[in-house]
PLY file of the C-alpha trace (Angstrom):
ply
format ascii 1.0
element vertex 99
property float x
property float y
property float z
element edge 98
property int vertex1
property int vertex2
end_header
-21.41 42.74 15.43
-19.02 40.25 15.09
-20.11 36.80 16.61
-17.16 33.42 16.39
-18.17 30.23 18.05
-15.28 28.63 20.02
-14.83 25.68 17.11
-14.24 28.27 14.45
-11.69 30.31 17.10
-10.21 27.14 17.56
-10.16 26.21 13.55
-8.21 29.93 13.01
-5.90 28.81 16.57
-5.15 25.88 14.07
-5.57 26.75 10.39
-3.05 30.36 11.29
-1.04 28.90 14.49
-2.60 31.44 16.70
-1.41 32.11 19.78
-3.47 33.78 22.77
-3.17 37.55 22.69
-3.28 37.54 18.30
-5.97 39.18 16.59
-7.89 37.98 13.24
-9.23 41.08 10.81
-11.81 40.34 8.89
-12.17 43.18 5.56
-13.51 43.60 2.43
-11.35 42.40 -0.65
-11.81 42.86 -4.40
-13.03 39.71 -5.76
-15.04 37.79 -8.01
-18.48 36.87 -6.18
-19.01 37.79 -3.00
-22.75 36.79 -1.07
-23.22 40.69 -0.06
-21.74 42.72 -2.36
-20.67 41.86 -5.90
-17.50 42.03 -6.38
-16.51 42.03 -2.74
-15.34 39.42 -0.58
-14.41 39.11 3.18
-10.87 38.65 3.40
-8.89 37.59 6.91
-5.29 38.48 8.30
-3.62 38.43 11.27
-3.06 41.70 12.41
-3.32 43.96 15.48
-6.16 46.62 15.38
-5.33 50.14 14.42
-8.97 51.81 14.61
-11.37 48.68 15.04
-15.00 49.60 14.38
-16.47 46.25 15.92
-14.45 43.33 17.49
-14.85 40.21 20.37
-12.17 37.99 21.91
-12.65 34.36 21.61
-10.87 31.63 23.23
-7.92 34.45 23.37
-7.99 35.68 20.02
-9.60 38.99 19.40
-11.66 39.07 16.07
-11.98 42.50 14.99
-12.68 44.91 11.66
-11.08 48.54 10.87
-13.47 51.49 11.10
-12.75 52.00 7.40
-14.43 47.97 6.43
-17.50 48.20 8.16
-19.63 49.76 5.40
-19.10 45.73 4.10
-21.39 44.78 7.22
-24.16 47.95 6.81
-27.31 46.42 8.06
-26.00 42.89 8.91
-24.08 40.86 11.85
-21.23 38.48 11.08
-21.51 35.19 12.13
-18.44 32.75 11.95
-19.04 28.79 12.85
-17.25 25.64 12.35
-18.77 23.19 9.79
-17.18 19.71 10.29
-18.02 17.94 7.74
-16.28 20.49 5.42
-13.75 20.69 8.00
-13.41 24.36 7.41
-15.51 28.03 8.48
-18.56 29.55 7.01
-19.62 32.98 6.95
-23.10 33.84 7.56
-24.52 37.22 7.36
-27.51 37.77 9.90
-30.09 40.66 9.17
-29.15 43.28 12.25
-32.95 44.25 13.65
-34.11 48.12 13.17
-33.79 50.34 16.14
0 1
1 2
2 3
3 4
4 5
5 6
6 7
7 8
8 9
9 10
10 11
11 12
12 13
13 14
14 15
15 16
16 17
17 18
18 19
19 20
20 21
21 22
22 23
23 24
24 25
25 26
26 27
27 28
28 29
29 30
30 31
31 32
32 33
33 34
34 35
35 36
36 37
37 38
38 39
39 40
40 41
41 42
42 43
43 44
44 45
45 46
46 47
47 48
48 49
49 50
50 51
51 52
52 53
53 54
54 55
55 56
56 57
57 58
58 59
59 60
60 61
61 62
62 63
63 64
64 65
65 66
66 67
67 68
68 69
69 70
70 71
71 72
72 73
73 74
74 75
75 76
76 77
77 78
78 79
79 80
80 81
81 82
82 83
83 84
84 85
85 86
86 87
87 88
88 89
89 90
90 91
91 92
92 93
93 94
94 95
95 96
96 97
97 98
């Protein structure tokens, strides 16, 4: 599960001059660090979805990852808020409950 609040949809509007109708992909990068899995980051473009595995529109945008990313996420939900005294987004990673 992907879950944006409407200040960090409208911090990507502004950050990556979205218009209504885009679409944000979040996906796992190659990188130093990385809070879930070393040497794995979560990486953003704007791109339409080919084969999205989980996604939600917000304030117009649709906020979406590929099929082939969501290992990244096994066991966890994505949340994305606005933090304004950094002025910028955080990620935080939400234990998904056991069925």
């Amino acid at each position: 599960m992907i879950h944006v609040s409407s200040e960090a949809a409208a911090w990507f509007k502004k950050e990556l001059g979205l218009q209504e109708g885009q679409a944000v992909r979040f996906f796992a990068r190659y990188s130093a660090g990385g809070k879930l899995h070393p040497g794995f980051s979560l990486g953003i473009d704007v791109d339409q979805p080919v084969s999205p595995g989980i996604k939600s529109e917000v304030e117009g945008i649709t906020f979406y990852m590929e099929d082939q990313d969501l290992w990244y996420l096994d066991g966890y939900h994505l949340n994305v808020t606005y933090d304004p005294q950094l002025g910028d987004i955080e990620y935080e990673y939400e234990v998904a409950a056991s069925n």
